[in-house]
MDTraj code that builds the backbone (N, CA, C; nanometers):
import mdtraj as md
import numpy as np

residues = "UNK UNK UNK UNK UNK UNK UNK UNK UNK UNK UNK UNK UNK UNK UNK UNK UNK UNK UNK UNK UNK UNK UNK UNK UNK UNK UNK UNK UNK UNK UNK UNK UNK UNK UNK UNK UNK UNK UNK UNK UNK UNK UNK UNK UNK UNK UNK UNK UNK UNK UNK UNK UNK UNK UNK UNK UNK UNK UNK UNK UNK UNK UNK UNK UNK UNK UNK UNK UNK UNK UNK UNK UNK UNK".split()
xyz = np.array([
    [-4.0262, -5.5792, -10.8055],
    [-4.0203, -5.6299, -10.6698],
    [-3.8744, -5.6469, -10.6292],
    [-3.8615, -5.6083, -10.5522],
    [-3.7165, -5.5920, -10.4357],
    [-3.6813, -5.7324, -10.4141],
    [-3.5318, -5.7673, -10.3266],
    [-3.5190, -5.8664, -10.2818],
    [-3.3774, -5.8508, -10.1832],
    [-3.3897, -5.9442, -10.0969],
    [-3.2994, -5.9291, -10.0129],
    [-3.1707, -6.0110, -9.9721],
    [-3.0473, -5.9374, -9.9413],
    [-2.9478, -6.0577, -9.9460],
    [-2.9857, -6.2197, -9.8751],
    [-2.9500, -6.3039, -9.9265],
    [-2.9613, -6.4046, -9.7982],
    [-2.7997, -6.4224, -9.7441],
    [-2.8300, -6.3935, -9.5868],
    [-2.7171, -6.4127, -9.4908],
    [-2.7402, -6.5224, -9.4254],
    [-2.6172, -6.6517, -9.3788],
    [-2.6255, -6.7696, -9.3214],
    [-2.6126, -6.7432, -9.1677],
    [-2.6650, -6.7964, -9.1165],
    [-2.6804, -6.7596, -8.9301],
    [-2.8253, -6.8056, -8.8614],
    [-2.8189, -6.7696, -8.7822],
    [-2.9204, -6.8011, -8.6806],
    [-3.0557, -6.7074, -8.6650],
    [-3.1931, -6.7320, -8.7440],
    [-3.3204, -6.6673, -8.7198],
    [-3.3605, -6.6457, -8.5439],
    [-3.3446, -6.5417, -8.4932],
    [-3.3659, -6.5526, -8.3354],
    [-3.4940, -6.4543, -8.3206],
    [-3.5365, -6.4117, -8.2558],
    [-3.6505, -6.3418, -8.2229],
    [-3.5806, -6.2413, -8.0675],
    [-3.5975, -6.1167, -8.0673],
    [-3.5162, -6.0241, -7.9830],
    [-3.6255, -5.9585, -7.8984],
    [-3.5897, -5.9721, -7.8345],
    [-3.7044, -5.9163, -7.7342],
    [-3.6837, -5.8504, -7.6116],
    [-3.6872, -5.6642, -7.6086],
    [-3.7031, -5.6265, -7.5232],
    [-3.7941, -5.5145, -7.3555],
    [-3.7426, -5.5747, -7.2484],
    [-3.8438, -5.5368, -7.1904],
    [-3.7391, -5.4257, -7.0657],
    [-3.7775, -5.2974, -7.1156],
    [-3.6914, -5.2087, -7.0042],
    [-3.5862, -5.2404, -7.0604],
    [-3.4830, -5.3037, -6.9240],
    [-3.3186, -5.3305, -6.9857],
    [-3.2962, -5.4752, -6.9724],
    [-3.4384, -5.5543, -7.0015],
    [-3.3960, -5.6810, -7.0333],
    [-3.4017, -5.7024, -7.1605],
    [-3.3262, -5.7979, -7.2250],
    [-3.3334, -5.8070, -7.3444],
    [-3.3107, -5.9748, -7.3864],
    [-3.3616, -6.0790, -7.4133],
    [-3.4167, -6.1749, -7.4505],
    [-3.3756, -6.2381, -7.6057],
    [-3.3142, -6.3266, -7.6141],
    [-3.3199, -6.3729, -7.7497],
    [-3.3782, -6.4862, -7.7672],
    [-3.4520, -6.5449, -7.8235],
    [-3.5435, -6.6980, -7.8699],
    [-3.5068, -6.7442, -8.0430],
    [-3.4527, -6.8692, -8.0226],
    [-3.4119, -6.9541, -8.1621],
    [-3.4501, -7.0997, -8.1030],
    [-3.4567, -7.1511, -8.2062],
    [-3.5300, -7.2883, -8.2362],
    [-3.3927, -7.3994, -8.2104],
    [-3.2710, -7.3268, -8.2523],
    [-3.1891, -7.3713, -8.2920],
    [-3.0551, -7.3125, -8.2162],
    [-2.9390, -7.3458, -8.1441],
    [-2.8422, -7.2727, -8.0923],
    [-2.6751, -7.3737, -8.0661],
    [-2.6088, -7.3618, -8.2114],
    [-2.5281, -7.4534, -8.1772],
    [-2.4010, -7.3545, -8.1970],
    [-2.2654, -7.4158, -8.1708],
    [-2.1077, -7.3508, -8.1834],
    [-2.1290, -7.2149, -8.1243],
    [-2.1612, -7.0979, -8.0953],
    [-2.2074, -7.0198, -8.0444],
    [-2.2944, -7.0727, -7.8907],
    [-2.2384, -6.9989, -7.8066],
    [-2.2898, -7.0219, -7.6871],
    [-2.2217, -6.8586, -7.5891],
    [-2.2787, -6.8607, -7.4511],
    [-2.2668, -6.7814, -7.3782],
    [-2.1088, -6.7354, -7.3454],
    [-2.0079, -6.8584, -7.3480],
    [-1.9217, -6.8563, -7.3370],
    [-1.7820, -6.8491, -7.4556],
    [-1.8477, -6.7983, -7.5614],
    [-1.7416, -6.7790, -7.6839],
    [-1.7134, -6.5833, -7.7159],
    [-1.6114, -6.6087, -7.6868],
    [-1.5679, -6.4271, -7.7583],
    [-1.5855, -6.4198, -7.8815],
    [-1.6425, -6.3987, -7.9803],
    [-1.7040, -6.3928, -8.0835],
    [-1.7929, -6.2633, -8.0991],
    [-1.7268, -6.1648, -8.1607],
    [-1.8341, -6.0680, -8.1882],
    [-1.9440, -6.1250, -8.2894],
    [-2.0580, -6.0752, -8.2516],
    [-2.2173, -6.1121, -8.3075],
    [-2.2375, -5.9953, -8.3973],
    [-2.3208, -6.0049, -8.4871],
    [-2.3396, -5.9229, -8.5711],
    [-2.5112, -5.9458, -8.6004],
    [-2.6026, -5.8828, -8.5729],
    [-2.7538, -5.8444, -8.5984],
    [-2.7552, -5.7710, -8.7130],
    [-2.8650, -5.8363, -8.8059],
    [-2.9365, -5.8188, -8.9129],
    [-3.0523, -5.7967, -8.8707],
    [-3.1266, -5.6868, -8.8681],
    [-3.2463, -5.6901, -8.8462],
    [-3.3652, -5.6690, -8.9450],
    [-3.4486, -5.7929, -8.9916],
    [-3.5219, -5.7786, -9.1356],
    [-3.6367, -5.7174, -9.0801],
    [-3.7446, -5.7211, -8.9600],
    [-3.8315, -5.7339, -8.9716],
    [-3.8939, -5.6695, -8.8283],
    [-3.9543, -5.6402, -8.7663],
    [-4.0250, -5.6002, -8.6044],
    [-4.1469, -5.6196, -8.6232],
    [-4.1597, -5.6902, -8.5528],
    [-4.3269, -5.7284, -8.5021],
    [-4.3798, -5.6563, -8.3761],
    [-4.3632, -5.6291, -8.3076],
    [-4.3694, -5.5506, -8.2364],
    [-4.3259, -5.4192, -8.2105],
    [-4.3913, -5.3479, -8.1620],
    [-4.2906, -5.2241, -8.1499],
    [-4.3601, -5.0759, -7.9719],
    [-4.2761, -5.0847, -7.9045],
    [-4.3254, -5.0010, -7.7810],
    [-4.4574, -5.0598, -7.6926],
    [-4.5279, -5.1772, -7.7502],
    [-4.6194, -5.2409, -7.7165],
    [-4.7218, -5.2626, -7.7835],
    [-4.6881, -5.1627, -7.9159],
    [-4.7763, -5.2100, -8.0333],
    [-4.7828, -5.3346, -8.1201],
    [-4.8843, -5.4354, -8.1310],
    [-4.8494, -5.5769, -8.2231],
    [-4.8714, -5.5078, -8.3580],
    [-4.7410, -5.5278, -8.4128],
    [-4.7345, -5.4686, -8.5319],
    [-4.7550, -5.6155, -8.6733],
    [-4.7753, -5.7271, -8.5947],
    [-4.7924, -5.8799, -8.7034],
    [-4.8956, -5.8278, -8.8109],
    [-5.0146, -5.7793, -8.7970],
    [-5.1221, -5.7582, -8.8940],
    [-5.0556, -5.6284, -8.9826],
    [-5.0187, -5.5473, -8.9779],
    [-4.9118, -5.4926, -9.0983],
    [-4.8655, -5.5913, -9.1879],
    [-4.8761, -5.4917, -9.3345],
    [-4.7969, -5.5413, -9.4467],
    [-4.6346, -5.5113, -9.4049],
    [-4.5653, -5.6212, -9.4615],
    [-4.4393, -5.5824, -9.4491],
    [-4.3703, -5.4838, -9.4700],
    [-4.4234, -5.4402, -9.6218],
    [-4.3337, -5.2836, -9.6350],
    [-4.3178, -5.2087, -9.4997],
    [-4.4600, -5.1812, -9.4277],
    [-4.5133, -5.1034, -9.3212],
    [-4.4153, -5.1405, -9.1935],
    [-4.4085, -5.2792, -9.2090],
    [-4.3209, -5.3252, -9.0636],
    [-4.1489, -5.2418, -9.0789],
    [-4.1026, -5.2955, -9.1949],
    [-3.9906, -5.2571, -9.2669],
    [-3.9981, -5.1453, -9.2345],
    [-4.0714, -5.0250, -9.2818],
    [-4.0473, -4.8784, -9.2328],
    [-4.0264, -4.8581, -9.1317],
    [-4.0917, -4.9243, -9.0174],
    [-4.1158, -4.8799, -8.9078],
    [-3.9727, -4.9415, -8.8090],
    [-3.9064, -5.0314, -8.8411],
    [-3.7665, -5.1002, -8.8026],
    [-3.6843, -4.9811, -8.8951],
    [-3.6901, -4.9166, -9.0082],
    [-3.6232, -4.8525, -9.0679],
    [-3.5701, -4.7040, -8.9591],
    [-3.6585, -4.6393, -8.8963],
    [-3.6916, -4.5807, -8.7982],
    [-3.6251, -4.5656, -8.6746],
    [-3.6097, -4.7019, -8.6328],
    [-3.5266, -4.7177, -8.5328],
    [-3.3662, -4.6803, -8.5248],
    [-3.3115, -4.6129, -8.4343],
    [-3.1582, -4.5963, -8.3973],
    [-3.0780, -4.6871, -8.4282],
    [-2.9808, -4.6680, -8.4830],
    [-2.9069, -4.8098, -8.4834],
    [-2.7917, -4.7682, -8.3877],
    [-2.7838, -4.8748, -8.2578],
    [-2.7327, -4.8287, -8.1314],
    [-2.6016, -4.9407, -8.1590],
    [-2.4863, -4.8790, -8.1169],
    [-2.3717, -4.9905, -8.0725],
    [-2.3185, -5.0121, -7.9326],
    [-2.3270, -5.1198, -7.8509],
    [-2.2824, -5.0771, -7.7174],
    [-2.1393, -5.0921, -7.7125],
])
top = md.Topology()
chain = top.add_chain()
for i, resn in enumerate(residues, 1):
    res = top.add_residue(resn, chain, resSeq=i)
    for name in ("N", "CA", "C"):
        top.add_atom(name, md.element.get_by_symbol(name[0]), res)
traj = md.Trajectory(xyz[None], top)
């Protein structure tokens, strides 16, 4: 069985619709709208995907399917 680094930061949930794009955390401190701070995304996991609920997938399955995806820089 595999395992994965643990990185310290903020669990957020990303969410997009068209060219909106949405972030949700429980939690949001020192970091705010107004800090120049490049961000850096880890992405472990997609639950969703094009409008498919991908939650009832085994993880491996989710994992592939985020594996898949472009990795875009703007």
């Amino acid at each position: 069985m595999g395992h994965e680094i643990k990185h310290d930061g903020y669990r957020v949930i990303v969410q997009r619709e068209g060219k909106t794009v949405r972030l949700f955390t429980r939690k949001w401190s020192e970091l705010d709208g107004s800090t120049n701070t490049e961000v850096q995304l880890y992405a472990f996991d997609v639950l969703a995907l094009e409008g498919e609920d991908l939650r009832k997938l085994p993880l491996h399955l989710r994992k592939n399917n985020l594996s898949r995806l472009p990795a875009r820089r703007a």
